[in-house]
Biopython code that builds the backbone (N, CA, C, O; Angstrom):
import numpy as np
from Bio.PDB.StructureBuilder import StructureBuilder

atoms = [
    (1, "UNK", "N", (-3.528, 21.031, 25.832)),
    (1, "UNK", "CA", (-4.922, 21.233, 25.461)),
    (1, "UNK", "C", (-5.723, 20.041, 25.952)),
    (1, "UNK", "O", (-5.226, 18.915, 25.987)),
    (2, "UNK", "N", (-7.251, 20.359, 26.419)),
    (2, "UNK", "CA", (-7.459, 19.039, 27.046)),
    (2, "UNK", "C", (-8.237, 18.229, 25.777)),
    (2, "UNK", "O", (-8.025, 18.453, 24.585)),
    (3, "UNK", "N", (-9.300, 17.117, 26.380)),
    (3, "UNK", "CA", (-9.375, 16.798, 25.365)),
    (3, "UNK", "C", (-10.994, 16.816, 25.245)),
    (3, "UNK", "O", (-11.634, 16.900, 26.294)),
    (4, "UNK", "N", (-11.687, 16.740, 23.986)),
    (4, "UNK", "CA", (-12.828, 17.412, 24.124)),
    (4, "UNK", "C", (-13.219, 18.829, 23.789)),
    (4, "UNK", "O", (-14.338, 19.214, 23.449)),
    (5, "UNK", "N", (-12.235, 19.471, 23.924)),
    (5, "UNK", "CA", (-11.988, 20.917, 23.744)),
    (5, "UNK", "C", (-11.320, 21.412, 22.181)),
    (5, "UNK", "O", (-11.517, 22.574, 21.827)),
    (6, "UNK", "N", (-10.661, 20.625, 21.434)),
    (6, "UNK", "CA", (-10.052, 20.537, 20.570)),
    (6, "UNK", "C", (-10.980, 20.653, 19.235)),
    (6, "UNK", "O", (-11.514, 19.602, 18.879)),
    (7, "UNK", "N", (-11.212, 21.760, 18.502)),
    (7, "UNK", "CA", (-11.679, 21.887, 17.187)),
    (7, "UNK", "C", (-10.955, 21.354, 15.877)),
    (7, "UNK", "O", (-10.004, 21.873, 15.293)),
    (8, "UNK", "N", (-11.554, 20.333, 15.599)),
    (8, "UNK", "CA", (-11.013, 19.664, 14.921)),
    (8, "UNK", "C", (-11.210, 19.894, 13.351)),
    (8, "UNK", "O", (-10.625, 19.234, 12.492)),
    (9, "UNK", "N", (-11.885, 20.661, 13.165)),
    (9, "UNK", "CA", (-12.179, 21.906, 11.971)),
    (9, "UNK", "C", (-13.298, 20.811, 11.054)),
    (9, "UNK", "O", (-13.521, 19.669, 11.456)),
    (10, "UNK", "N", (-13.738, 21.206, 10.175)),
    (10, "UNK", "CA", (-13.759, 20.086, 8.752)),
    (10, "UNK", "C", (-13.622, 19.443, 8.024)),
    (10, "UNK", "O", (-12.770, 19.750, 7.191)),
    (11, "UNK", "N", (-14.183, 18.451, 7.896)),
    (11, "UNK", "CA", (-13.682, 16.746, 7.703)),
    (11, "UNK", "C", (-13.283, 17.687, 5.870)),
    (11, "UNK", "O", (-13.904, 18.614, 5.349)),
    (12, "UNK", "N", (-11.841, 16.810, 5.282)),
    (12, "UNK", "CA", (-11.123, 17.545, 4.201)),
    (12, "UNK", "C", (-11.996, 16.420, 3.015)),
    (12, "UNK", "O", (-11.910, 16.519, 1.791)),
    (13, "UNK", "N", (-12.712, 15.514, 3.673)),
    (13, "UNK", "CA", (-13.443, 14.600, 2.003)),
    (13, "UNK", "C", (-14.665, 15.151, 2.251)),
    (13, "UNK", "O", (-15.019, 15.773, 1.250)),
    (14, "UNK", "N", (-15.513, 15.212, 3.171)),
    (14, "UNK", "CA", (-17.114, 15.950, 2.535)),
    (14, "UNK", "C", (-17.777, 16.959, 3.193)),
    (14, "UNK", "O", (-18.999, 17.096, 3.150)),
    (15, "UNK", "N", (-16.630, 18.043, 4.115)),
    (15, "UNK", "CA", (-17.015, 18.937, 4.446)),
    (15, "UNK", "C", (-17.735, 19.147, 5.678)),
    (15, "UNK", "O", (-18.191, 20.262, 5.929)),
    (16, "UNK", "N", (-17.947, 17.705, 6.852)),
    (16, "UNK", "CA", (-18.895, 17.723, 8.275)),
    (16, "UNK", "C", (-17.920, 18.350, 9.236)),
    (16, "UNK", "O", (-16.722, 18.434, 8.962)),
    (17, "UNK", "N", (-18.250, 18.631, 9.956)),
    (17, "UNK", "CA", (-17.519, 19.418, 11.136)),
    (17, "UNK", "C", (-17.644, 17.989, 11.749)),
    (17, "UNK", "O", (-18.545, 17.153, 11.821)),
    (18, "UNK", "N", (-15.792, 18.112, 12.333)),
    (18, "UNK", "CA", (-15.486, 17.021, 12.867)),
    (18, "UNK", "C", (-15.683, 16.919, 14.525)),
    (18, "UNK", "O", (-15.466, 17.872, 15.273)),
    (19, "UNK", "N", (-16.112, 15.654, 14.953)),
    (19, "UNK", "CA", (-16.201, 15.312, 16.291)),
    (19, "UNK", "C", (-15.102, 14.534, 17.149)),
    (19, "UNK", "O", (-14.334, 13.717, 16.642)),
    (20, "UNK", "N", (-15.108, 14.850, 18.410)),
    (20, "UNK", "CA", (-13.529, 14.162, 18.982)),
    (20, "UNK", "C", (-14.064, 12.611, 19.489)),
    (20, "UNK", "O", (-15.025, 12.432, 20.238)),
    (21, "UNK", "N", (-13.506, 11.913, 19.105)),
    (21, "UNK", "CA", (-14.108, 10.749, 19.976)),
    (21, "UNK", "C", (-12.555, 9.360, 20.173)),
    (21, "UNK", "O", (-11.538, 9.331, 19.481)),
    (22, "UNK", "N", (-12.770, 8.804, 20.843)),
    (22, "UNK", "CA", (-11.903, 7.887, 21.242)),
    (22, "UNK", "C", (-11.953, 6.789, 20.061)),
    (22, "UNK", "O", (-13.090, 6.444, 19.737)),
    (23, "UNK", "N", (-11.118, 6.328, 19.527)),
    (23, "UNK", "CA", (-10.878, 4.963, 18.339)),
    (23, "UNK", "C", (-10.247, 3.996, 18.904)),
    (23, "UNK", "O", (-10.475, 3.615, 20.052)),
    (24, "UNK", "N", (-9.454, 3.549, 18.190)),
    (24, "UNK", "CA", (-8.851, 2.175, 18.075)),
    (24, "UNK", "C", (-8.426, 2.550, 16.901)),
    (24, "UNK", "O", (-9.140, 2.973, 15.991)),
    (25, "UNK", "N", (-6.589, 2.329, 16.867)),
    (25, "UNK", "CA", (-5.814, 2.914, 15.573)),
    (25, "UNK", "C", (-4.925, 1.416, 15.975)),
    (25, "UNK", "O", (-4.626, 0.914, 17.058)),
    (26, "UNK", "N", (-4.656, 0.956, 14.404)),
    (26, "UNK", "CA", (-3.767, -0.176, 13.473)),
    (26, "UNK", "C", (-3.004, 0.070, 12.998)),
    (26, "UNK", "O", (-2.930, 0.999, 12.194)),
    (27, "UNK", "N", (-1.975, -0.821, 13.380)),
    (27, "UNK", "CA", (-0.790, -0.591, 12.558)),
    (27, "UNK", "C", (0.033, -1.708, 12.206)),
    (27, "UNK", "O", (0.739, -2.289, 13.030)),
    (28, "UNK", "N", (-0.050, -2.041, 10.908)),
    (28, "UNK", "CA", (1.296, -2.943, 10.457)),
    (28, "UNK", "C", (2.810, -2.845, 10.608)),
    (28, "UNK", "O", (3.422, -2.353, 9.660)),
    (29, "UNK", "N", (3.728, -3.390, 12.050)),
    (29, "UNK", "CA", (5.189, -3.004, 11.779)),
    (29, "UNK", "C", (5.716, -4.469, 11.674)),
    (29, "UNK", "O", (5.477, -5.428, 12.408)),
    (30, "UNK", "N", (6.517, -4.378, 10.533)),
    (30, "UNK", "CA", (7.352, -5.552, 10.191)),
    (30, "UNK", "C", (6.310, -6.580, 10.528)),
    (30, "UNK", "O", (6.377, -7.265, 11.549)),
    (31, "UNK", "N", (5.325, -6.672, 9.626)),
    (31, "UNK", "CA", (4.451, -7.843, 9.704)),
    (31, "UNK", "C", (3.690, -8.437, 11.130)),
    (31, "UNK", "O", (3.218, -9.568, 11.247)),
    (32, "UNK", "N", (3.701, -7.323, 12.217)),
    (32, "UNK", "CA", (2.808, -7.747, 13.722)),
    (32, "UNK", "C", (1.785, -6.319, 12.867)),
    (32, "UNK", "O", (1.951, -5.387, 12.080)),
    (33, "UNK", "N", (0.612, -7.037, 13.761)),
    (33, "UNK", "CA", (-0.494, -5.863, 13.830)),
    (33, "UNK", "C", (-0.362, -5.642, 15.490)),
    (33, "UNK", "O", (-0.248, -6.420, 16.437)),
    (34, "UNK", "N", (-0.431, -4.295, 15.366)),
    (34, "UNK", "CA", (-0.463, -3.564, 16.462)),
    (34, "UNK", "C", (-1.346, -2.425, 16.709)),
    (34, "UNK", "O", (-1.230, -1.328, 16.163)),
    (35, "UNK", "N", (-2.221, -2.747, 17.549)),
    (35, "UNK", "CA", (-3.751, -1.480, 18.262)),
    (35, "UNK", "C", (-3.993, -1.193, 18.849)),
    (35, "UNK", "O", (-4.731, -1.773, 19.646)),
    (36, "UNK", "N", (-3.569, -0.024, 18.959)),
    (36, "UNK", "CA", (-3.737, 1.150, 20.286)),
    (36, "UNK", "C", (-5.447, 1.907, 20.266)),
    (36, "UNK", "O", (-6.142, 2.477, 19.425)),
    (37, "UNK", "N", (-5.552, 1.598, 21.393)),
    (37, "UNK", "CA", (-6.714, 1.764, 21.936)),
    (37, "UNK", "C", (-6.999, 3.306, 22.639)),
    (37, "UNK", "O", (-6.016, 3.915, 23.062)),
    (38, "UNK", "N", (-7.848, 3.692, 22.712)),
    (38, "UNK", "CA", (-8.366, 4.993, 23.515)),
    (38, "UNK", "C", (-7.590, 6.362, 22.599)),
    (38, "UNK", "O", (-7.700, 7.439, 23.185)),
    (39, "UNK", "N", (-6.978, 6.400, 21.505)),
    (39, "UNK", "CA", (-6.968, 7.326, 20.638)),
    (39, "UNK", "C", (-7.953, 8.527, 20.439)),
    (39, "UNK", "O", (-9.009, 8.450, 19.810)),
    (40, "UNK", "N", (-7.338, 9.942, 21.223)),
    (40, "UNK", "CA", (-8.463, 10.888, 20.856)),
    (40, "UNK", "C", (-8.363, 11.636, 19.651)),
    (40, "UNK", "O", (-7.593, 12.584, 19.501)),
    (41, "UNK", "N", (-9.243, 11.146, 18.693)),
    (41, "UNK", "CA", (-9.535, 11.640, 17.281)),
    (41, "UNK", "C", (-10.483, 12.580, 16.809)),
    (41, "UNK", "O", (-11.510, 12.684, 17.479)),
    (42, "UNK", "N", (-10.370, 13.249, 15.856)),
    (42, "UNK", "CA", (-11.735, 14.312, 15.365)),
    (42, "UNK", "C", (-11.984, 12.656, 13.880)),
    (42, "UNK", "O", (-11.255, 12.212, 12.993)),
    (43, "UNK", "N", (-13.170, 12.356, 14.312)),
    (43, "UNK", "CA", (-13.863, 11.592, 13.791)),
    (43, "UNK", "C", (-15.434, 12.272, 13.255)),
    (43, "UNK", "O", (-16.442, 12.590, 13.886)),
    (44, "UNK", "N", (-15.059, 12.315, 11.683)),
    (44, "UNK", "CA", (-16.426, 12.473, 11.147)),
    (44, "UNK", "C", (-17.793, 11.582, 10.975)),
    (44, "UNK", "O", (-17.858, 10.353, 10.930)),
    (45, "UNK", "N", (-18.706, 12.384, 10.902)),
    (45, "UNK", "CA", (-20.289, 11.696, 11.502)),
    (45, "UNK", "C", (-20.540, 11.437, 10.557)),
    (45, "UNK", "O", (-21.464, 10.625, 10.611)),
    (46, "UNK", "N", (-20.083, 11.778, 8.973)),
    (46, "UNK", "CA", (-20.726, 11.815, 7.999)),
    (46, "UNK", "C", (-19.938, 10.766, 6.998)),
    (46, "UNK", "O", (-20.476, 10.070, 6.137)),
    (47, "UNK", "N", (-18.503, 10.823, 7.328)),
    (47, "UNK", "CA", (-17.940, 9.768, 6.471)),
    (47, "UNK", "C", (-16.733, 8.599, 7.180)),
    (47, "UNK", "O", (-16.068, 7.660, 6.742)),
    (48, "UNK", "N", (-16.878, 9.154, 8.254)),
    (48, "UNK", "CA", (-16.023, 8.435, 9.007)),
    (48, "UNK", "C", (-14.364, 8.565, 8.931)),
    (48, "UNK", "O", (-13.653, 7.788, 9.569)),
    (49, "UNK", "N", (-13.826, 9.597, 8.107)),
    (49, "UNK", "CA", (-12.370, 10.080, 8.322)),
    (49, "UNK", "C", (-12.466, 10.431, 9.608)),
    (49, "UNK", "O", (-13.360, 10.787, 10.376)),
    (50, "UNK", "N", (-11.228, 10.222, 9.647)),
    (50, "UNK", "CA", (-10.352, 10.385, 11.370)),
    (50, "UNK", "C", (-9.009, 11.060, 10.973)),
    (50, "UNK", "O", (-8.474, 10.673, 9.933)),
    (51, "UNK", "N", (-8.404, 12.057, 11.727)),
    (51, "UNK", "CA", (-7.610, 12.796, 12.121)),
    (51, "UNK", "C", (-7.176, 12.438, 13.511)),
    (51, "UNK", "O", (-7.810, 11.699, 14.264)),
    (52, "UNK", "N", (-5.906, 13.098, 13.815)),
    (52, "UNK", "CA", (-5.305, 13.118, 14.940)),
    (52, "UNK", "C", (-4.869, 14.486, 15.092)),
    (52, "UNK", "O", (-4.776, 15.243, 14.126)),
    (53, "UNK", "N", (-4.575, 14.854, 16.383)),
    (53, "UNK", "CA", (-3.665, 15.849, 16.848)),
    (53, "UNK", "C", (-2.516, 15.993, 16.622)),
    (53, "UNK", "O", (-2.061, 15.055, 17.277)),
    (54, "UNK", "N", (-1.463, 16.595, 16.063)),
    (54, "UNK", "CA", (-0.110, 16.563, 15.930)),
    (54, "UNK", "C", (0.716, 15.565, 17.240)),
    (54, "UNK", "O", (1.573, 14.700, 17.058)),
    (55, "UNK", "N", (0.189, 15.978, 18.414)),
    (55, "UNK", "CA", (1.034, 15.676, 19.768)),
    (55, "UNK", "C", (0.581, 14.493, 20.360)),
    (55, "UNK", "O", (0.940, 13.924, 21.391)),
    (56, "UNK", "N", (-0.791, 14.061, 19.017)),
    (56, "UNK", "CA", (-1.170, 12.527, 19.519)),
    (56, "UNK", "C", (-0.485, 11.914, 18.540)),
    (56, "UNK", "O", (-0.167, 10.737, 18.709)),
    (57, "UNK", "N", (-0.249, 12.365, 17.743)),
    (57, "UNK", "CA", (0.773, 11.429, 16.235)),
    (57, "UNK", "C", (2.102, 11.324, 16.778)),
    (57, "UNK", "O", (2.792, 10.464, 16.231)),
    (58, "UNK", "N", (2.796, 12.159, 17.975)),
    (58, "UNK", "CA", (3.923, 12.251, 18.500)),
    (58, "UNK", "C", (3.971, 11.137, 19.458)),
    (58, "UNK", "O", (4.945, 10.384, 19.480)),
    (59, "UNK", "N", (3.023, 11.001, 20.208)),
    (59, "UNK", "CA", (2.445, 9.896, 21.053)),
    (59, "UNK", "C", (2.581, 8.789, 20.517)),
    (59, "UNK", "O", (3.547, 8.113, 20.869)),
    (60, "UNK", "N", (1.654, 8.266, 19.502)),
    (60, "UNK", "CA", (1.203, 7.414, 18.727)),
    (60, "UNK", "C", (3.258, 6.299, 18.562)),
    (60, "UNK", "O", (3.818, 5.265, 18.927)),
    (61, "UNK", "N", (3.489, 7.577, 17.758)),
    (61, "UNK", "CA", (4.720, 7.560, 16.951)),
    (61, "UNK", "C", (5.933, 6.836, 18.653)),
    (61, "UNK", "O", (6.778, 5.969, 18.430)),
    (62, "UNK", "N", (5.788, 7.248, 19.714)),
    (62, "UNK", "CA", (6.562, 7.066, 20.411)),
    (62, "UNK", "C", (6.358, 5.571, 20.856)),
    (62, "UNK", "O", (7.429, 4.987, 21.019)),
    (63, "UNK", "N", (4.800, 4.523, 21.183)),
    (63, "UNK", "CA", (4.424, 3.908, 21.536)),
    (63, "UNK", "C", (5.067, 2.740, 20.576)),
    (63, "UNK", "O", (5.740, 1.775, 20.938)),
    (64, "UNK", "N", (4.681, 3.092, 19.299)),
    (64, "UNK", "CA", (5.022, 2.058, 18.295)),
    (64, "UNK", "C", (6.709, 2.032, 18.261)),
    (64, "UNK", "O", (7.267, 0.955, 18.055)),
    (65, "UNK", "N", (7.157, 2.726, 18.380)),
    (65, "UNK", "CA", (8.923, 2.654, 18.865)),
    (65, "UNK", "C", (9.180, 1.940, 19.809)),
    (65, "UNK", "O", (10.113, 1.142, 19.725)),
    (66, "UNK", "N", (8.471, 2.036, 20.867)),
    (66, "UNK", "CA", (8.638, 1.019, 21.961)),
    (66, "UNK", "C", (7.838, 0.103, 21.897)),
    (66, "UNK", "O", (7.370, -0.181, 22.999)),
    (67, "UNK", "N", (7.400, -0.611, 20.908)),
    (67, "UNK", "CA", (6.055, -1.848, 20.960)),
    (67, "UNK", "C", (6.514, -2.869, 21.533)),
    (67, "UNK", "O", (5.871, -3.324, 22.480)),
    (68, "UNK", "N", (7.914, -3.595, 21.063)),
    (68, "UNK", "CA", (8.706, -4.497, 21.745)),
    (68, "UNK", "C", (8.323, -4.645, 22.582)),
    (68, "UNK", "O", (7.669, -5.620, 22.955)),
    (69, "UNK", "N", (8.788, -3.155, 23.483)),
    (69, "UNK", "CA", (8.911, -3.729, 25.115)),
    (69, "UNK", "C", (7.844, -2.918, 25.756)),
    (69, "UNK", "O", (8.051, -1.806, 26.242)),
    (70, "UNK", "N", (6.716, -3.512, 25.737)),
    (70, "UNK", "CA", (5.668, -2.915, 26.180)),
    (70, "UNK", "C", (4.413, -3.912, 26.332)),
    (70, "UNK", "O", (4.010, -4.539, 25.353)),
    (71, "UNK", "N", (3.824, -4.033, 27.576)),
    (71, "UNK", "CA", (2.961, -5.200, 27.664)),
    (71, "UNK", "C", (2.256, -4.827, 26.765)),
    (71, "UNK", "O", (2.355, -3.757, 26.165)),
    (72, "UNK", "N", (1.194, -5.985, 26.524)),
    (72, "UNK", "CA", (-0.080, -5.586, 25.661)),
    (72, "UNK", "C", (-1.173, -5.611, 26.876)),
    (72, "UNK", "O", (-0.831, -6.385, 27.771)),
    (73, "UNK", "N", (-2.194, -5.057, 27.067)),
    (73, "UNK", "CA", (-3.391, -5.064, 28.127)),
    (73, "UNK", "C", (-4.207, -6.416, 27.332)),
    (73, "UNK", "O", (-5.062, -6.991, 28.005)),
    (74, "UNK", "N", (-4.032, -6.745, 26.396)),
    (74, "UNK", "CA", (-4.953, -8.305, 26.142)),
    (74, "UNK", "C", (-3.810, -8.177, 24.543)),
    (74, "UNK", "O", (-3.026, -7.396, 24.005)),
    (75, "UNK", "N", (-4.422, -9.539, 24.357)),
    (75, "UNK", "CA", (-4.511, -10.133, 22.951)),
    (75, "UNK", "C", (-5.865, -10.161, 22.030)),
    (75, "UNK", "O", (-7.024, -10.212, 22.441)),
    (76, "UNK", "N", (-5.405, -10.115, 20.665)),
    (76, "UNK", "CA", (-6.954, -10.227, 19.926)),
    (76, "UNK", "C", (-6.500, -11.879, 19.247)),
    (76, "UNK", "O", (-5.384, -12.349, 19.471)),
    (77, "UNK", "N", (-7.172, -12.356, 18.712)),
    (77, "UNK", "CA", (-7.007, -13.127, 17.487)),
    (77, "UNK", "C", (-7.912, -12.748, 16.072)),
    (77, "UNK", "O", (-9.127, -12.588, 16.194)),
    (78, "UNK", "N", (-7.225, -12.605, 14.654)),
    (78, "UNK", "CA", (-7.640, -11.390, 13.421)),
    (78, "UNK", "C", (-7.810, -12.634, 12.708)),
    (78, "UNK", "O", (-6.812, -13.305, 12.446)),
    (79, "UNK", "N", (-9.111, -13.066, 12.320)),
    (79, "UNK", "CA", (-8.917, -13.994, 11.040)),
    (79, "UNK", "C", (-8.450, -13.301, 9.647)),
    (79, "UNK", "O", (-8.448, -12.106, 9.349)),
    (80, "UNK", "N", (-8.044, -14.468, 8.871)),
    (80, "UNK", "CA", (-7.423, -13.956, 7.574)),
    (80, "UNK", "C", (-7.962, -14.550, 6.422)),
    (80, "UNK", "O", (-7.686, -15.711, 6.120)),
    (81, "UNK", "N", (-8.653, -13.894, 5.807)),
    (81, "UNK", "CA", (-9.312, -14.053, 4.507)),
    (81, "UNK", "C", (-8.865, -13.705, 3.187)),
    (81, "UNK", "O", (-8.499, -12.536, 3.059)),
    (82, "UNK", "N", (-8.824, -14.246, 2.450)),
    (82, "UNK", "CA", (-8.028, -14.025, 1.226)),
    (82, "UNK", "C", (-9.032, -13.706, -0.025)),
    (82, "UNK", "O", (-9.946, -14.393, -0.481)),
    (83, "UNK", "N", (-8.558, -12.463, -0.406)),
    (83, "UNK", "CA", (-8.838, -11.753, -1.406)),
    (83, "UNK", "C", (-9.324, -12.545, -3.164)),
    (83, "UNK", "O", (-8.353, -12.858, -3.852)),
    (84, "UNK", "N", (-10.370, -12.746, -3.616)),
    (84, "UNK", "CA", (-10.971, -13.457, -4.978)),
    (84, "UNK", "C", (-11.629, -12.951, -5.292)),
    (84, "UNK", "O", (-12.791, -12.827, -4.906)),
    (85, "UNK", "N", (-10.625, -12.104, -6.787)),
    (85, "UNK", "CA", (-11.736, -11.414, -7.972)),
    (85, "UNK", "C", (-12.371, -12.167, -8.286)),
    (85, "UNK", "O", (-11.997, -13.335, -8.402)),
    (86, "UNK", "N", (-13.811, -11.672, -8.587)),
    (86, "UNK", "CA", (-14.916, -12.531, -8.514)),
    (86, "UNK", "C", (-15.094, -12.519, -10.624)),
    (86, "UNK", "O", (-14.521, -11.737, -11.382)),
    (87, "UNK", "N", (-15.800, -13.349, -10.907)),
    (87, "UNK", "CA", (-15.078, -13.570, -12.780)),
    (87, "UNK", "C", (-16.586, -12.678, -13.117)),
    (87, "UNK", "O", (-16.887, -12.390, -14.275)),
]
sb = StructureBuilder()
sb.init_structure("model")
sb.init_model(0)
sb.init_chain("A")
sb.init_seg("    ")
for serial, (resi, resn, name, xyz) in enumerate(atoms, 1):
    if name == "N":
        sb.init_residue(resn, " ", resi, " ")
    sb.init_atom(name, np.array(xyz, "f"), 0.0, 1.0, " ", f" {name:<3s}", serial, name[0])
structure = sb.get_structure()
């Protein structure tokens, strides 16, 4: 199926008909963050849930199996801020 073409039905928290658009998806394995880029998602306009395609979660799922050995196209650097209930 190509992409663009893909009905991505209705967002399941507030009901917008979802749009396909490219993301940036995160993932925590064994303590690396890892972000794959150019992800085609049905991304809602209205609340911002994101979905995937089954055969992009298959994708997804295959990349992060091979993260090891797989260049990265850049590096980020993520500052880290620490969490204070406020009294």
């Amino acid at each position: 199926m190509s992409e663009g073409n893909y009905d991505y039905g209705k967002c399941q928290v507030c009901g917008e008909q979802m749009v396909e658009q490219q993301i940036k998806q995160d993932f925590w394995i064994k303590g690396d963050l890892i972000v794959i880029e150019d992800v085609p998602a049905g991304v809602c306009p209205q609340c911002g849930e994101k979905i995937v395609r089954a055969d992009v979660g298959q994708q997804i799922g295959a990349i992060i199996a091979g993260a090891k050995h797989l260049q990265p196209i850049r590096s980020i650097n993520v500052p880290i801020i620490q969490f204070k209930l406020a009294a």
